[in-house]
Structure formats: structure tokens, C-alpha cells
N, C-alpha and C positions, 0 to 999 in steps of 0.2 A: 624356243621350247620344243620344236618338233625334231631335235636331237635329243631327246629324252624319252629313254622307253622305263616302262611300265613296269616294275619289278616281279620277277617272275618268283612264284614261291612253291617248296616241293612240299607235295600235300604228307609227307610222315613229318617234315620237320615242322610242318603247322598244328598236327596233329598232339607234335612234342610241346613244344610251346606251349598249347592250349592247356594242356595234361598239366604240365610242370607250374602255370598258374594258378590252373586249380586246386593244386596240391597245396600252393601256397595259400592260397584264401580260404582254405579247410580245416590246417595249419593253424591260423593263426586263428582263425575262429574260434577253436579248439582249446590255446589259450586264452583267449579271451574268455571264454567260459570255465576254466580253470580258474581265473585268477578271481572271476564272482565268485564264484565256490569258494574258493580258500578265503576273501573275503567278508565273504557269507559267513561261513565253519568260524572263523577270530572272532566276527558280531557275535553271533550265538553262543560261543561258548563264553564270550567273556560276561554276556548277560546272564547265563548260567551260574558262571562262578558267582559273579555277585551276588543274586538271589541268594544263591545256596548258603555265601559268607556274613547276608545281614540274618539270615534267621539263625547261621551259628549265634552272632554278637545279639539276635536279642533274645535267644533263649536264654544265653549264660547272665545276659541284663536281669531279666525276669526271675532268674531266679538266683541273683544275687553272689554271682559267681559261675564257678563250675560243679555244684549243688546239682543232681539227678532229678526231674520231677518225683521220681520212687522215694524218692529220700527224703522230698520236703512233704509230702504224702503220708508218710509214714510218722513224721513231727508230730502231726495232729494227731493228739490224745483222746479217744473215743471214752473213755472209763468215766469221765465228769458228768455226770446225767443232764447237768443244767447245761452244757457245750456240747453235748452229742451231736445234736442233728445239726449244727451246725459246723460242727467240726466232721464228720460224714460229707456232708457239702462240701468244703474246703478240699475235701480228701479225693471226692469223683472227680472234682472241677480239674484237679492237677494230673489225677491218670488223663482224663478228658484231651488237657493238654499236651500231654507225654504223647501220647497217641498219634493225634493230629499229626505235631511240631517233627516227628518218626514218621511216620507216609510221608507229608510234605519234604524231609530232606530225601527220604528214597524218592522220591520223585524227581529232584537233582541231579542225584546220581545218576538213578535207569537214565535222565534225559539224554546226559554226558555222555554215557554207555552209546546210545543212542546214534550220539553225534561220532562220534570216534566211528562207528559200523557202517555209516553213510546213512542212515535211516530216521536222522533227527528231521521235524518240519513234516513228514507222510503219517499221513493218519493210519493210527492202530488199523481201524474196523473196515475204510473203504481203499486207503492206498492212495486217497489225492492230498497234494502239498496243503499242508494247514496256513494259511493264510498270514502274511507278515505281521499285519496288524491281530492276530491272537497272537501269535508266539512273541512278541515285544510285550502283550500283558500279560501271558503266563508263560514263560519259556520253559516249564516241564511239559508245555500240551500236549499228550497223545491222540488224540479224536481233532478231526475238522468240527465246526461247530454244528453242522447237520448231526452229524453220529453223537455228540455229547450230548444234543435237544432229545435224542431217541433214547440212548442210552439212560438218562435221567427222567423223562416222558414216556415211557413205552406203551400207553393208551395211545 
């Protein structure tokens, strides 16, 4: 063994080396975090699409086709004195609905909008990632659930 020397090394090509690993494990990190993202963006929007696709299937359910809440609203005959107020009833109940069931699908959308822009999961009002576990139970959420407590509580 004492016919063996010690490998001498020039300090720019250590330098290089060092560099070119780096590059490499920055790289790849890099994708590595791309390909959560992109698998992230598929989860999310495919939970999107479906939200968005059962409230299509149960509004057109609900209302017995493709029937406009305005149109079965408007069925309801007010002129019968003895069905008025009930028929009044019947009649806000279904704007009521229309309303809602309309924000709630824009809410799909804006989400989708959202996600397409990079911006789905950051809350509106403070700008921190809304947490996995809300956006799995409402995937339109805009607000973390601090700024939705505020927003809804403002005492």
C-alpha cells in the first residue's frame, strides 16, 4: 500500500463537480414539485368537476327534467284565494332555490377559473393555502377557515 498516493484534485474541477450536483438535486426537486402540483391541480379539479356535475344531475332531478326553477315558479297559480299563501310559498321556496343552486354553481366555476390561474387552495382575504382537509369538503372554498369565522362573525 505505500505505493499508493493520494489522488490529487484541482480545486475548479471540484468546484465543477459540486456545481453540476447541485444543479442536479435542484433539478430534480423541482420536478418533484411539479409533478405534486400537477397531481394536486388532476385531485382538485376532478373534485370540482364532480361537485359541479352532481348539482347539474340534482337540480335537473329536482325539478323533473330540464324545467328552470323560474318556470316551475311561475306554475304556481296565485288568483285561487283558498291556495294563495300557499302557493306564494311554493313560489319564493323555488326563486329561494334558483338563487342558491346559481351562486353555488358560480362557485364551481370561479373555483375552476381559479385553479386554471394558479390561485385555487390561497385564501381570498389572507393569501395562506386553505387547508386539504376544507377544500376535500368544499372544493369552491375561497377564505381559510380563520377569515370565513371573521367574515361570517364580525363581532
Amino acid at each position: 500500500m505505500s505505493g499508493l498516493k493520494p489522488p490529487t484534485y484541482n480545486p475548479p474541477q471540484v468546484v465543477q463537480a459540486v456545481s453540476f450536483l447541485m444543479h442536479i438535486n435542484i433539478t430534480r426537486a423541482a420536478q418533484v414539485q411539479d409533478e405534486n402540483m400537477t397531481s394536486s391541480n388532476t385531485l382538485h379539479r376532478e373534485r370540482l368537476v364532480q361537485a359541479r356535475d352532481q348539482l347539474l344531475q340534482r337540480m335537473a332531478q329536482e325539478r323533473g327534467g330540464l324545467v328552470s326553477r323560474v318556470d316551475m315558479a311561475a306554475e304556481h297559480d296565485v288568483r285561487d284565494f283558498e291556495n294563495r299563501a300557499q302557493a306564494i310559498s311554493e313560489r319564493d321556496d323555488e326563486f329561494a332555490m334558483n338563487e342558491h343552486e346559481t351562486a353555488e354553481l358560480g362557485a364551481f366555476e370561479e373555483a375552476l377559473e381559479r385553479l386554471n390561474a394558479g390561485l385555487y387552495g390561497k385564501c381570498k382575504d389572507c393569501g395562506v393555502q386553505i387547508p386539504e382537509a376544507r377544500l376535500a369538503a368544499y372544493p369552491a372554498a375561497l377564505r381559510c377557515i380563520g377569515c370565513q369565522a371573521a367574515l361570517e362573525n364580525p363581532h
